[in-house]
N, C-alpha and C positions, 0 to 999 in steps of 0.2 A: 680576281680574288673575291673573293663571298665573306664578306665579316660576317661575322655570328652573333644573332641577336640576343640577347636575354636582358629579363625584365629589371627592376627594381621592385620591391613593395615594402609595405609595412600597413600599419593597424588600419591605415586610411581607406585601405582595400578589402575591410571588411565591417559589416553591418552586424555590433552584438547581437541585435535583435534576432538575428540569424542563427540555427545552428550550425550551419556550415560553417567552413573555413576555406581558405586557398586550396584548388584541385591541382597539385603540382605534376600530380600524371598527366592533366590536361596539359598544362603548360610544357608540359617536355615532348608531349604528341603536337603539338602548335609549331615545336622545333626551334625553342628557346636549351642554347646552348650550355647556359649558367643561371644564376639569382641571384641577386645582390640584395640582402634584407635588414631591413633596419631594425637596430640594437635598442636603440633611446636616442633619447635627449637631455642637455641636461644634468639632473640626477633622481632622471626616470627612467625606467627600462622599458622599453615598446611592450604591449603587454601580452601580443601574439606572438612575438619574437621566437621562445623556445616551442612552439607549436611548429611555429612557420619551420624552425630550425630544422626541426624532428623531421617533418613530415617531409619536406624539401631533398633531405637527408634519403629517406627508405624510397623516395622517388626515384635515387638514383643522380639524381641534379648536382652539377659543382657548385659551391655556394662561397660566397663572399659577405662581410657585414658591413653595414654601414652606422654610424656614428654622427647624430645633430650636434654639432660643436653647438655650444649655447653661452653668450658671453657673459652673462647672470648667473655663473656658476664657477666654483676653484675647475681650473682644466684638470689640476692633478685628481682630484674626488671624480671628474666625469673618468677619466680615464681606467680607474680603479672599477666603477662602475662597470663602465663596457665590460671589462677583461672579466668580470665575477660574472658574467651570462654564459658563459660557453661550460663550465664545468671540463675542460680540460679538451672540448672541439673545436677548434677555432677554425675549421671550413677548411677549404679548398685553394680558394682564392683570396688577395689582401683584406687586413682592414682595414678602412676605406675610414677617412678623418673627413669627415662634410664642414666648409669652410665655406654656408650661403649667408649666413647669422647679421640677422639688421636691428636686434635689443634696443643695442647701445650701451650694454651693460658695463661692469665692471673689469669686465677679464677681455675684451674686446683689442683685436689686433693681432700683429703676427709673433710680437715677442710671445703672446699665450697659446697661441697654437703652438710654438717652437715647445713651451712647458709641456701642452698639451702632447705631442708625440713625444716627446721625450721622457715622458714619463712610460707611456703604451711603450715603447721599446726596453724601456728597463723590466716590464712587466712583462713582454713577448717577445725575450730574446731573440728568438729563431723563426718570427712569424715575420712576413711582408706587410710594410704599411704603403697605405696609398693617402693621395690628396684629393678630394672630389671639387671644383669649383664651378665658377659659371667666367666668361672670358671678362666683362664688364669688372662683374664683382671684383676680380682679384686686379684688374688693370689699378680701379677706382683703390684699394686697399693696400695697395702697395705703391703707390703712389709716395716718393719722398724717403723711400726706405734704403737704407745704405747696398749697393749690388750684392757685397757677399752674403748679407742677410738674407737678400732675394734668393740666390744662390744654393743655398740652405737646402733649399726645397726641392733642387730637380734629384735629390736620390733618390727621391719617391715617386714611383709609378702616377703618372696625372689619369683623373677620369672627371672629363672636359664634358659640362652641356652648355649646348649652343643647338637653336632648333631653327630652322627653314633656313637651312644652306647645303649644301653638296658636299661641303669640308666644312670643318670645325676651325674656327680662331684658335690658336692656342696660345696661349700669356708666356711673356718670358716669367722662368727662366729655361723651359723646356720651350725644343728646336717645335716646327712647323707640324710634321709628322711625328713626334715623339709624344703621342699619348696612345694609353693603354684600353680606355673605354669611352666610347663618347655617346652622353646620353642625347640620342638625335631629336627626340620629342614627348611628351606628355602626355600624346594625344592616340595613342595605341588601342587597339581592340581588347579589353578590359575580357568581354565575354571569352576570347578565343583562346587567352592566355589562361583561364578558369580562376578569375578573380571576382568580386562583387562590383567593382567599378566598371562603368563604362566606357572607364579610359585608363590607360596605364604607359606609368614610364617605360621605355623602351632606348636599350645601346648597343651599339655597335664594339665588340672586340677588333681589335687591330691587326685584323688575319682570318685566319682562315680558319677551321675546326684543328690542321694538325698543328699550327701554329699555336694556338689556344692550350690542345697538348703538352705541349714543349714546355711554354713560356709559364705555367701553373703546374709544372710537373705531374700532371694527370695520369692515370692506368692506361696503357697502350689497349687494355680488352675493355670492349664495348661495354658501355654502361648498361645495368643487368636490367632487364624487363620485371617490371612488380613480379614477386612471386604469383606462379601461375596457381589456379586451384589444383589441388592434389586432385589425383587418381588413384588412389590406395581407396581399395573399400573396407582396409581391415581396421579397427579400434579397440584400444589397450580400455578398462574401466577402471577410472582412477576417484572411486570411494568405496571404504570395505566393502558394500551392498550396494545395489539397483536393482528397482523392482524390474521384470519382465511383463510387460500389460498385452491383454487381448486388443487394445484398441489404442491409437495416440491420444490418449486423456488420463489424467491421473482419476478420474472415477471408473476406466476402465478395469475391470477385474484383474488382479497381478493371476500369472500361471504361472511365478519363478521369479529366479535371484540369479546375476552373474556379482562374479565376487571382486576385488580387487587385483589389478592387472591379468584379469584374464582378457581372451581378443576373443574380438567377435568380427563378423561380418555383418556389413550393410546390405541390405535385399531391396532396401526402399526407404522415402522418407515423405512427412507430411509437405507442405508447401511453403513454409517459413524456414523448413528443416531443426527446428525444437525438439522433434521428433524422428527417433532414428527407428526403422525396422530391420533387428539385428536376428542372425541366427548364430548359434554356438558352434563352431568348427565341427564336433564332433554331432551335429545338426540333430544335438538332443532336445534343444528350445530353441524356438522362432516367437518372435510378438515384439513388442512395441518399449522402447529404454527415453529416456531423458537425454537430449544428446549430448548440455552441458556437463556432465560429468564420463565423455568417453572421449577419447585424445585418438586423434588419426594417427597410426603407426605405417610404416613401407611394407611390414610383413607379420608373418606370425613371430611369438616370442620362439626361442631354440627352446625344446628341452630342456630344463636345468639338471645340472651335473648332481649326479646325488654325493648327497654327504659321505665324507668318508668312514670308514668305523671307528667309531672314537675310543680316545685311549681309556682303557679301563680305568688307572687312577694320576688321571691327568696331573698338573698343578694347577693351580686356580692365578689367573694373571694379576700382579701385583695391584692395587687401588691407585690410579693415577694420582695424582697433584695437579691442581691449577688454579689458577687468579681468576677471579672473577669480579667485575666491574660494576656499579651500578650508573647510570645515564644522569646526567645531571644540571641538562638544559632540556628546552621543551623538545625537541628534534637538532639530534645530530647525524648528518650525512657518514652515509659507509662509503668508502671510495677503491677503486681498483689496486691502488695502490700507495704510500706513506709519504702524502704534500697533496696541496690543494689540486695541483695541473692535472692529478688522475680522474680519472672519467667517476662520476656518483655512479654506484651499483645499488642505493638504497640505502634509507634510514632506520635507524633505530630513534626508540622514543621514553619522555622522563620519566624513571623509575625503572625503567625496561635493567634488566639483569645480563651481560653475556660474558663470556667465556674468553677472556687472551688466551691466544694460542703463537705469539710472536709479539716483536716490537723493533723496528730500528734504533739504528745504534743510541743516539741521546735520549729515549722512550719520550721524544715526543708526538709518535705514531704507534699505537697498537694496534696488532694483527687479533683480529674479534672473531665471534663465533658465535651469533645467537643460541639461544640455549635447545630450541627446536629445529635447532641445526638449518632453518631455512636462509640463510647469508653467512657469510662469511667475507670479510675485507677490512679496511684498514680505517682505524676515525683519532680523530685528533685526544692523546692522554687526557688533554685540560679540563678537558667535559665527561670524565668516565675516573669515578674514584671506588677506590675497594670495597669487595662487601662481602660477606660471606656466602658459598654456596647457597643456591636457590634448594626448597625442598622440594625434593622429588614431588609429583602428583600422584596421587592415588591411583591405581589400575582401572582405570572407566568401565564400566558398562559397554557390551558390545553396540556401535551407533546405531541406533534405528535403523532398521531395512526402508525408509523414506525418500523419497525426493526433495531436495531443499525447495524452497519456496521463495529464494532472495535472487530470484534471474529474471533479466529484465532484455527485453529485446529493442533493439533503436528502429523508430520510424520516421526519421529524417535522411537526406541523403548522406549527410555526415554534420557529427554532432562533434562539437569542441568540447570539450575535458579541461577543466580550471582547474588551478593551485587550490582556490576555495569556494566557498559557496555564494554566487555573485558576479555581476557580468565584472565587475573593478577588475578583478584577479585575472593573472596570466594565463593565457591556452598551454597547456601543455601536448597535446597531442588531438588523434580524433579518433571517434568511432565510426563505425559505418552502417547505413541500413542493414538493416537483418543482424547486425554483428548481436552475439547475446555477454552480456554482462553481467555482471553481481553485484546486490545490494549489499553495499558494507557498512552505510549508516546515511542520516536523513537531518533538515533540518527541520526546527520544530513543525513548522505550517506543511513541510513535506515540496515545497518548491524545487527545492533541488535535496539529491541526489548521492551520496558517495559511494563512486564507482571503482571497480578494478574490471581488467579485460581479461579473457579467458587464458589469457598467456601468462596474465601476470605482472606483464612489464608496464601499462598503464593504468594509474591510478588517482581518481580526482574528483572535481565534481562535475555533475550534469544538469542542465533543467527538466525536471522530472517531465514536464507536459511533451517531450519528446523520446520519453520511456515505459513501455506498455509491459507490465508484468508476465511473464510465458503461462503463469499459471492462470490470468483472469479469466473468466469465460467468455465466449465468441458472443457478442452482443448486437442487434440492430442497431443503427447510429441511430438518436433521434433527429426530427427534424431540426436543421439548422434555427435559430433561436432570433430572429431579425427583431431588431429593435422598429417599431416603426415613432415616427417624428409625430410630437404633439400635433394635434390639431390642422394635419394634413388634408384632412374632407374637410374643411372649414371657409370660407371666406376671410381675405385676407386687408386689410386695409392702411394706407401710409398717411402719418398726419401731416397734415397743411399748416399749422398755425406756429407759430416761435412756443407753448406749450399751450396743455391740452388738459381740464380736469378729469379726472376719473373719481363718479360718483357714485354714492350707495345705491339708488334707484334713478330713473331717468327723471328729469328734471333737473331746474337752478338752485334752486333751495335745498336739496337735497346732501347729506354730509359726502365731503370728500374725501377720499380716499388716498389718492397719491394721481402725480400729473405725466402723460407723457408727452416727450419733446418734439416737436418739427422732423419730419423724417423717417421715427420709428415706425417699424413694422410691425403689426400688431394683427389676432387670429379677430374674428366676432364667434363669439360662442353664441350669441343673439341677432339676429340683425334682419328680425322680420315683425316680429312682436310688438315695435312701435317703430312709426315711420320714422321719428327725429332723431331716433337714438339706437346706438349700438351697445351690446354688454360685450365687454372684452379682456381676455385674461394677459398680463404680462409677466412678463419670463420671471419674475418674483413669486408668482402665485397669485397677486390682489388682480378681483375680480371685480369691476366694475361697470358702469354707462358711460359713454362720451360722444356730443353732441355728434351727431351723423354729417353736419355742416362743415365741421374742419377733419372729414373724416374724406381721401381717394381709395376710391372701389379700385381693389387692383384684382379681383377675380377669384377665381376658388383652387384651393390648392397651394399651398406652401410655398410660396418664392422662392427661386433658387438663390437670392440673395434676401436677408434679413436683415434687420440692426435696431436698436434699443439702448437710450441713455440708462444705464441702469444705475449709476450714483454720478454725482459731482467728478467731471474729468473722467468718469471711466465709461464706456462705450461698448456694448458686445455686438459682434458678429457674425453672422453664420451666414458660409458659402455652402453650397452644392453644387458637386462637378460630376461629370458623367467621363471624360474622357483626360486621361488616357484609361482609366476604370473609376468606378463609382468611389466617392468619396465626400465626404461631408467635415466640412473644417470648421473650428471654431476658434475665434479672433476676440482679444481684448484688448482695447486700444486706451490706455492709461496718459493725461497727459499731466507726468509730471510737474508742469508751471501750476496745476492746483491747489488752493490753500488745504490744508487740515487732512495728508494723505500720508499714512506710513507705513512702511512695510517691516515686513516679520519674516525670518526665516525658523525653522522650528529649533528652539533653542534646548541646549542639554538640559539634564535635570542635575548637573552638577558639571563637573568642568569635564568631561571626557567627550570622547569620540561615540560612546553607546548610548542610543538614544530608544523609548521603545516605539515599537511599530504604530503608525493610526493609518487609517486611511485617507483619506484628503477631507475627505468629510467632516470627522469628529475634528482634526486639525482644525477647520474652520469655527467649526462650534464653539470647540476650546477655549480658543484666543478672541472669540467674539469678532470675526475678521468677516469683511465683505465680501473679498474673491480668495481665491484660493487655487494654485493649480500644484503636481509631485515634483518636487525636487530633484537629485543627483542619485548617482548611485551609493549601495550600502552592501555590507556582507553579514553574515549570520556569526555572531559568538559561539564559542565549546561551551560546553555543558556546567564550567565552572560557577559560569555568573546565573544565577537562581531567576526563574521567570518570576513566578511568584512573589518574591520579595523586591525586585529590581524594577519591575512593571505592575505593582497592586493595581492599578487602575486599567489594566487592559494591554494586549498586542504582548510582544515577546522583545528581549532585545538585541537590538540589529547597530548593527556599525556604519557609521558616514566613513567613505574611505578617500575622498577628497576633500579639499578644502573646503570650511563652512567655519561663519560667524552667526551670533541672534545678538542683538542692539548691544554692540559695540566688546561681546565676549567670544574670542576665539577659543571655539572647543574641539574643532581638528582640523589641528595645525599645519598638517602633511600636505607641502605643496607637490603636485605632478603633471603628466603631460596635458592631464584635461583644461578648460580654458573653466577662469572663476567671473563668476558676475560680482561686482562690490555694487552696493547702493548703499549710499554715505546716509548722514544723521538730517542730511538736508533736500533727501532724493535724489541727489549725482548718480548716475547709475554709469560705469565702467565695466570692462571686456578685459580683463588681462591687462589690468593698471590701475593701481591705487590712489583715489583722492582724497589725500586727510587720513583723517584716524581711521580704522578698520570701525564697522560698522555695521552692516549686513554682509551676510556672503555668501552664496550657491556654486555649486562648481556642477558641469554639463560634462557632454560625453566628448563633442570637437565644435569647431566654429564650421560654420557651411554657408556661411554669408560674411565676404570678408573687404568692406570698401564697396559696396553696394554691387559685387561681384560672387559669382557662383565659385567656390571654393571649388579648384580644378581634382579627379581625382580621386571623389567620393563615392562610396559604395552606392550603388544603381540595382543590383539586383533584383530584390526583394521589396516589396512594399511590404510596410505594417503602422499599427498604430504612433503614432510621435505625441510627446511634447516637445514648445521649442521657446527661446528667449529673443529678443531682437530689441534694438535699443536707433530710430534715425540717426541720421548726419548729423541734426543742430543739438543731439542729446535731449532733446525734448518727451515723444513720445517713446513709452516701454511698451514693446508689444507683444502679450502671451499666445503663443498658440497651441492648439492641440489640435491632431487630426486621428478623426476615429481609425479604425483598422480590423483585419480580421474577420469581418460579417459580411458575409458574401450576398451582395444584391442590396447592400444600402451604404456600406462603405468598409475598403478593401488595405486603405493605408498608401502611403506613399514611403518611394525611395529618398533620398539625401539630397541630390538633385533636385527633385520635384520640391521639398519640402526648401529648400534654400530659392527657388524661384517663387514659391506661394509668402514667404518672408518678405523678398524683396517689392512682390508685385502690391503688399499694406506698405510699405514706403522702409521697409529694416537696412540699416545699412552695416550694420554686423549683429551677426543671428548664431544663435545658438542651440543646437540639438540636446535636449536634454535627456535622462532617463525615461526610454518609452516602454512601447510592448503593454502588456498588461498592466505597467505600472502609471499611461495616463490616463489625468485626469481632471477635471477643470469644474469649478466649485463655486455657486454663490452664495450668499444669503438671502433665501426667502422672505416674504413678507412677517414670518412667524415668528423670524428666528432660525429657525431650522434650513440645512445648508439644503441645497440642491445641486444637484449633479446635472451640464449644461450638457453634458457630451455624453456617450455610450460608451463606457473601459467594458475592457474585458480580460479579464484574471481568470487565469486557471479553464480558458477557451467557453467561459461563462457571461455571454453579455450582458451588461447591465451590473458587473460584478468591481466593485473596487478593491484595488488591492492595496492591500497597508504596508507604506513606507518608511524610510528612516526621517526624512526633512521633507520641509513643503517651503514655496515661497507664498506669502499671502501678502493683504492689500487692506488697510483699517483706513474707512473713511470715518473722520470725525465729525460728527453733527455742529 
């Protein structure tokens, strides 16, 4: 018998930085028979969840969820949670209660698991629940526990992991072979299943494919191949007008118009297919149309039936009646049908006006009717109170005979589509290269995106820098833009002595400037000009002499290893690596045990979540701070809150969407699945555990160094630019990193992996990936005052470019 393998995933198997997402076509060509994907943790919802959901779904895939029981949480609120993800699809196969949980929290044990499904079952009457565990865990956990309590639990389908064995352990109170999935390892081909890890979980179903069938009551007809591309060459034109051009360009000359719903044929198209070359059936015009507005049809329209003769002195049909409604929260869901379990068909929004045209029997469901008739479905009475008819609109002007200018083409292999503007927000689905899109609005700086897809059915946001307008003009690329490294042709030299003066002109007598320590690496901008002495710049800016006697000649040309005491306790570094591709890392090795050191996270300008944008830069200025590296993620505010007034001093405002404290004031309070850094009032620095009073606090993207161990499981794909957090074993040393990315031939970024072994290898024994990509970026203070930028960002595919954020962490040495 041949069990059937299919994967697990969730967020862990994907890199925001990325615009891709899970290729679930890949994975079901791999000959993964199901998916099992995770929901949350918690009372957090995975944030790729309804993406993974969607797409997994049109892939054709049976799918299963899964659910982090989390003991630090009411089970009854997690389980609520779960059930509000699915909008009325709850998959294929069970949901899956994950019972690995080591908190130690409040809700811990099996009497809250027992709450915990038995709440999911009052909520999913008719759905199957399952138990996921590990044999150890549940032996050690129920340990003491009265048998029929144990008992309890064999109604539910077991999905058992246990890895490097031939059979699985299975825990009473299920028999030997009485499990349903057994997840056999961790350690799976990431790439071949089309994930961004380079490992992935993988399980065994307890049978065969028709077994599988049966036992999930699945469709006996084969699961459908993605829609194939069409073969129709004929297209309906769906806006009043389109021009008809001599050439694929909108400067080419129009020689005609096809009108609305008329068909045309295809003859040919440019190379992106932007452009259609259509002829008119009755092959009165041939030339060049906009493809975004012509819709692929199977055939020509029939003839329409001509009107019949109308009656000479008709009756005029009575003036209807009806309710109409006005919307009276920010967004309310339109659903298929009157209760939450119906499938969402679309929102309506506040102030929006539409039409009842029905209601169940108590009216606490109306049957709606937008007023331009584009939806119709059912939303809850509570949120929709009466208003008087809407006024008719005036008779418009016939639309311009133009081509819209709001279509945008994706140049990525597939781009994720978010709830909102910001990597924080959930995927909701994806686009595909070449797919063409439409602008339906932007945030201020233009970062990202709000998109709909030509269907219609997906709508969200995008990061604009993987969206190329159809109408811009064909441009030569310039040449790539390489940063090169100060002081690379230079002579390099390491100091000898426990410290070192650095003077205004060569000589003893001469005024000092500032000292470097034992060790540092340092360029000679001089070091021919007088034999005793060297003139030599440090990474502050101060340019000075120091004696050529406690100076080792290490050669010309930038070491691939650097270092510089640059204040009391804090240390910079800089590596260059060549393999596994070019990359240049930058290291700040802070040791906490310092007198007179404190840190700053950027704090509100009033008790809220909306802070404005700076770059890292001005950040550091600001606060008068020493280092400085970007913060956590943030999303962009509606048009409500006024830049102008809200941000007088600069930048726009943007939202912290995880957890964040500045000295000792919590201003967003929203705990979720991301890990938070606390540093206390005395420099304690913690990982997802609080010392004392709340005090500083940053929240990151996942943990990828965990017990001086590579977090199993991380996305591998793609290298790009990183920041990252790392704190040793004896809690002593805090360690920043950033690793440039993006610039091809001086440094290219690392994957999650890489960046959790370059952690470990400075001594981190739990490390943190923070908000990277264009947003890092690593900051000192110059000799002047004026911050300096240690590392190469690059924002908006500009290197050398900082991009402004919501929060930063920074680092005040006091004199």
């Amino acid at each position: 018998m041949a069990n059937v393998i299919g994967p697990d995933v969730s967020f862990y198997q994907d890199d925001p930085q990325t615009p891709q997402g899970i290729d679930f076509i890949k994975m079901r060509k791999a000959g993964a028979g199901y998916v099992i994907i995770r929901a949350g943790q918690n009372l957090w919802g995975d944030r790729d969840f309804k993406a993974n959901w969607r797409e997994s779904k049109m892939a054709g895939m049976p799918r299963g969820s899964y659910w982090f029981y989390d003991s630090r949480a009411d089970p009854k609120k997690q389980a609520e949670l779960w059930v509000s993800q699915f909008d009325g699809d709850f998959g294929e196969l069970p949901l899956w209660c994950d019972f690995e949980d080591n908190y130690g929290g409040g809700f811990k044990g099996w009497k809250h698991w027992y709450t915990f499904i038995e709440r999911l079952k009052a909520l999913t009457p008719n759905k199957e629940i399952g138990v996921y565990t590990a044999y150890y865990y549940w032996l050690e956990n129920m340990a003491g526990v009265p048998t029929a309590s144990v008992n309890y639990f064999k109604q539910y389908p077991l999905w058992i992991a246990n890895y490097g064995t031939t059979k699985p352990l299975v825990p009473k109170p299920w028999a030997a072979d009485e499990w349903t999935l057994w997840q056999f390892t961790d350690n799976g081909d990431g790439a071949l299943y089309g994930v961004e890890s380079g490992n992935i979980d993988l399980n065994y179903f307890n049978g065969d494919a028709a077994a599988l069938k049966q036992r999930f009551n699945l469709s006996d007809s084969p699961i459908p191949d993605p829609d194939p591309v069409p073969t129709s060459k004929r297209f309906r034109v769906t806006v009043p007008s389109l021009k008809v051009r001599e050439n694929a360009s909108l400067i080419a000359t129009q020689i005609g118009s096809i009108l609305l719903n008329e068909i045309v044929e295809e003859i040919g198209a440019n190379s992106d297919r932007t452009w259609l070359n259509i002829r008119k059936l009755d092959d009165s015009l041939t030339g060049w149309s906009f493809a975004a507005y012509l819709q692929r049809v199977s055939g020509p329209a029939p003839d329409p039936t001509p009107d019949p003769t109308p009656d000479p002195d008709p009756t005029p049909d009575p003036t209807p009646t009806a309710d109409w409604h006005r919307v009276t929260t920010g967004s309310l869901r339109v659903r298929s049908g009157p209760g939450i379990t119906f499938e969402q068909i679309g929102s309506i929004f506040f102030n929006e006006v539409v039409q009842e045209i029905g209601a169940n029997a108590d009216r606490s469901w109306l049957k709606i009717r937008k007023a331009d008739g584009s939806i119709t479905g059912w939303s809850s009475s509570d949120f929709l109170a009466k208003t008087d008819a809407p006024t008719p609109d005036p008779i418009p002007d016939p639309p311009p005979d133009e081509e819209d200018t709001n279509w945008y083409r994706v140049t990525a292999a597939s781009l994720k589509v978010r709830e909102g503007p910001g990597l924080a927000f959930d995927s909701l689905g994806l686009v595909y290269l070449g797919e063409l899109v439409e602008r339906i609005g932007a945030t201020p700086d233009g970062a990202w995106l709000n998109i709909r897809n030509t269907s219609g059915l997906l709508t969200g946001w995008a990061a604009s820098e993987y969206l190329i307008s159809v109408h811009s003009p064909v441009q030569e690329e310039p040449p790539a833009t390489t940063p090169v490294p100060d002081h690379s042709d230079k002579n390099w030299y390491r100091v000898n002595t426990t410290a070192l003066n650095i003077r205004e002109a060569p000589g003893t007598t001469t005024k000092i400037l500032g000292t470097v320590l034992k060790n540092d690496t340092i360029p000679a901008l001089d070091d021919s000009s007088n034999p005793s002495w060297v003139q030599i710049q440090r990474l502050d800016g101060v340019i000075g002499w120091c004696s050529k006697s406690y100076l080792v000649a290490l050669g010309q040309g930038r070491p691939t290893s650097i270092r510089q005491s640059l204040f009391p306790g804090v240390t910079y570094m800089r590596k260059d690596l060549t393999t596994p591709r070019a990359n240049v890392v930058h290291i700040m090795a802070i040791d906490l045990q310092t007198a007179k050191l404190e840190f700053l996270v950027t704090p509100s300008p009033n008790t809220s979540n909306v802070l404005c944008s700076r770059v890292t830069s001005k950040f550091l200025e600001e606060f008068k701070l020493q280092v400085a590296i970007n913060g956590g993620y943030y999303s962009y505010v509606d048009d409500t809150v006024n830049p102008n007034t809200y941000c007088p001093n600069g930048g726009i405002p943007v939202q912290v969407t995880d957890y964040a404290a500045s000295r000792g004031k919590v201003y967003s309070p929203q705990k979720t699945a991301q890990p938070t850094i606390y540093i206390g009032a005395r420099n304690q620095v913690n990982i997802n555990k609080v010392d004392g009073a709340i005090f500083n606090a940053v929240s990151g993207d996942r943990v990828v160094v965990d017990k001086g161990l590579v977090v199993k499981n991380l996305a591998a794909n793609a290298p790009n630019p990183r920041t990252a957090v790392g704190i040793s074993k004896n809690a002593r040393w805090l360690t920043l990193m950033v690793v440039d990315g993006r610039q091809a031939g001086y440094s290219e970024g690392v994957t999650f992996p890489e960046l959790a072994e370059l952690l470990i290898s400075y001594g981190v024994y739990t490390g943190v990936n923070m908000d990277g990509g264009g947003s890092s970026t690593m900051v000192i203070k110059g000799f002047d005052g004026r911050a300096r930028v240690v590392n190469s960002p690059i924002d908006m595919a500009k290197p050398g470019r900082e991009r402004a954020v919501a929060n930063h962490l920074g680092l005040l040495v006091r004199p």
